[in-house]
C-alpha positions as CSV (number, residue, x, y, z in Angstrom):
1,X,116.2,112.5,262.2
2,X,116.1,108.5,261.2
3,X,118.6,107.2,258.6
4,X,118.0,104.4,256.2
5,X,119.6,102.1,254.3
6,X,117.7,103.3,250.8
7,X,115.8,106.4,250.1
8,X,113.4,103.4,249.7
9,X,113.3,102.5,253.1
10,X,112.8,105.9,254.0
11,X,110.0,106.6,252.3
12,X,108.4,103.2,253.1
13,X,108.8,104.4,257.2
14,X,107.1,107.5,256.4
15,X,104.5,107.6,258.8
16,X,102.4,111.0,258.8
17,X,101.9,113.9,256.0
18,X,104.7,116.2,258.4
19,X,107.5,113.8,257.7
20,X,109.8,114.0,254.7
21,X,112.7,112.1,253.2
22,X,116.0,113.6,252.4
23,X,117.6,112.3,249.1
24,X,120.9,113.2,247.5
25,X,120.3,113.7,243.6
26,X,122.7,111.5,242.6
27,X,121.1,108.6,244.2
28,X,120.5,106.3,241.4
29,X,117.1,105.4,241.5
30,X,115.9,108.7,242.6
31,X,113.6,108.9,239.7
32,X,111.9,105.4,240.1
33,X,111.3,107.5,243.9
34,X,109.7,110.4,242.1
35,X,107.7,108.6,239.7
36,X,106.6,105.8,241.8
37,X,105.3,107.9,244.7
38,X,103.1,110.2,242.4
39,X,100.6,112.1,244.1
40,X,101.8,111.0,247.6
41,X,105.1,112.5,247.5
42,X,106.5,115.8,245.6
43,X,109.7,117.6,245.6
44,X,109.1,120.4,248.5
45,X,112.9,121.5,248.3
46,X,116.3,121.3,246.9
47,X,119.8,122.6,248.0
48,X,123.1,122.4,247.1
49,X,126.3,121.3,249.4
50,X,129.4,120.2,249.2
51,X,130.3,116.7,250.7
52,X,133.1,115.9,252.3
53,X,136.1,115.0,250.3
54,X,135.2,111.6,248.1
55,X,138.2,109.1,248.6
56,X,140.0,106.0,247.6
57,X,140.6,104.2,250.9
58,X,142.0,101.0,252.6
59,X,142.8,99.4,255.8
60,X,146.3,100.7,257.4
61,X,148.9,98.1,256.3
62,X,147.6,97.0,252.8
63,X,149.6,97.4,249.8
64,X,148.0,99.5,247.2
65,X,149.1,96.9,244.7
66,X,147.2,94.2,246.0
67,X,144.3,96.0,245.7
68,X,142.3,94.0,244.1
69,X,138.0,94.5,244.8
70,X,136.7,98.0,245.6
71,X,133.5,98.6,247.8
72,X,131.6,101.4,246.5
73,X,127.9,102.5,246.5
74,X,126.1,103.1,243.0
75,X,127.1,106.7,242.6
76,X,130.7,107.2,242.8
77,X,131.3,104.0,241.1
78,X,133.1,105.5,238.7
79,X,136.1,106.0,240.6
80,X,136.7,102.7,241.3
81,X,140.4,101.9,238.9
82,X,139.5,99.8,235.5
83,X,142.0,97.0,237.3
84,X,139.7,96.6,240.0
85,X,136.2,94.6,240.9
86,X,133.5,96.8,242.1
87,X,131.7,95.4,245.1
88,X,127.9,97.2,245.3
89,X,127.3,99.0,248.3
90,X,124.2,100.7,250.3
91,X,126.2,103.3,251.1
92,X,129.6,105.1,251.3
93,X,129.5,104.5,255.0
94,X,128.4,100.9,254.2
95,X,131.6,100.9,252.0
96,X,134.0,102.2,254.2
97,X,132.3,99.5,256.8
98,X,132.8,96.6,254.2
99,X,136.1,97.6,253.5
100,X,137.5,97.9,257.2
101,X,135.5,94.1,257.9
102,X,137.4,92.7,255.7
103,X,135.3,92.3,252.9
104,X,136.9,94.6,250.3
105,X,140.2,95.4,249.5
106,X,139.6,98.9,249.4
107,X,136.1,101.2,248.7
108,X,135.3,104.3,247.7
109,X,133.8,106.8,250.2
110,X,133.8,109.9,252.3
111,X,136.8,111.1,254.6
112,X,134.4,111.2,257.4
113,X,133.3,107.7,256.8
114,X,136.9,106.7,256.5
115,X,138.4,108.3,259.7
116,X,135.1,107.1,261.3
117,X,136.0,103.5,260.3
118,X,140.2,103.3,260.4
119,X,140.8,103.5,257.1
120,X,143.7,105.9,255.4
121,X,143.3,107.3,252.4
122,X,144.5,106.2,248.8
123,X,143.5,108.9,246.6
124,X,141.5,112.1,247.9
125,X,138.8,112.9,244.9
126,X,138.4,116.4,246.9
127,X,134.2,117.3,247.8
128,X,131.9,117.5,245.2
129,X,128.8,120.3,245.0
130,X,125.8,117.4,245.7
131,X,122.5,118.6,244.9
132,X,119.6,117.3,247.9
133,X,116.4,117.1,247.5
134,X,113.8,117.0,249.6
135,X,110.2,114.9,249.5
136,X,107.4,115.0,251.2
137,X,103.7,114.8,250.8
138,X,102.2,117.8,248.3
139,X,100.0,119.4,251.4
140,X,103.9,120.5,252.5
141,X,104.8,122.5,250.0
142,X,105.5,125.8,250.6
143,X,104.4,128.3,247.4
């Protein structure tokens, strides 16, 4: 397995017809991925899993009311608080990265990501059922 920064890069490393790209559904440009790689790349499969639990997190030590920008990939941006700037991300793991550099105040990502990177937890948004989907060229499709 190779991770990417985008489901872009990923399919841009693809290097042979056996090799497939693994995108979460609620990537936000998954359809410009569909529609763009026509005819070289199909939906083979899907599944459904939870993720771990989405949080609100921050470095140990900072005041909640200080809180002032929020990294946060495209997807969950929605849980970023009205009061604060959203700061784009590649990631939830580039989040929780941004946020524990320094660069954010706070961001919005998984628990895993989180414990992985320092960070205690503000508000735990619980897992949510994430749809995957998986691409690949249309000679892998299993019928």
């Amino acid at each position: 397995m190779e991770l990417h920064n985008t489901v872009e890069d990923a399919v841009a490393a693809l290097d042979n017809p056996g090799e497939a790209v693994m995108a979460c559904a609620a990537y936000p440009a998954l359809h410009n991925v569909v529609f763009q790689n026509l005819g070289t790349l199909t939906i083979v499969d899907a599944f459904l899993m939870p993720t771990h639990s989405m949080i609100s997190a921050t470095r140990p030590g900072t005041d909640p009311d200080d809180i002032v920008t929020y990294a946060a990939h495209p997807a969950p941006q929605s849980l970023v608080p009205k009061s604060a700037q959203w700061t784009p991300s590649t990631s939830k793991s580039q989040a929780a990265s941004d946020c524990a550099e320094g660069r954010t105040d706070a961001c919005i990502t998984t628990s895993a990501a989180a414990e992985r990177y320092g960070l205690v937890t503000i508000e735990d948004h619980g897992p949510v059922d994430m749809p995957f989907t998986l691409h690949a060229a249309p000679s892998s499709r299993h019928n």
